[in-house]
C-alpha positions, 0 to 999 in steps of 0.5 A: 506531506503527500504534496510535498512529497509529489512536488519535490521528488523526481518522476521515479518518486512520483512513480513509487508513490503512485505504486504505494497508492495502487498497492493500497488500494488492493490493500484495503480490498484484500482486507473487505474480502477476508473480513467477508469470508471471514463472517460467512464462516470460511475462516480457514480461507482468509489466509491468502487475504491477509498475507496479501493485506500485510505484504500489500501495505508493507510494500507500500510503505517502503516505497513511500519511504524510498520516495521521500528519500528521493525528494528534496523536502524542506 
């Protein structure tokens, strides 16, 4: 699918998608450092690590979507 995606979709897709992996990838960091502060008993200051995580990966996903939309996949 991914190759489909970045194959038939313009570069404002590939662009969306390259963004989507981007925001990803601080997405899963987001979560290494709550799960860190987490188990050092900070547990008050893992908020900011997991609204960022779930923003992080909803926004990813909408842009996947919207780059799928833009596509012309078979």
């Amino acid at each position: 699918m991914w190759r489909q995606l970045l194959q038939y979709t313009d570069t404002a897709g590939r662009a969306m998608v390259g963004f989507a992996a981007v925001l990803l990838v601080v997405a899963v960091v987001s979560f290494a450092v709550g799960i860190a502060q987490a188990s050092f008993g900070h547990a008050a200051a893992t908020l900011p690590f997991w609204l960022t995580t779930m923003g992080c990966a909803v926004v990813a996903g909408v842009l996947v979507f919207l780059a799928s939309r833009r596509g012309k996949l078979r």
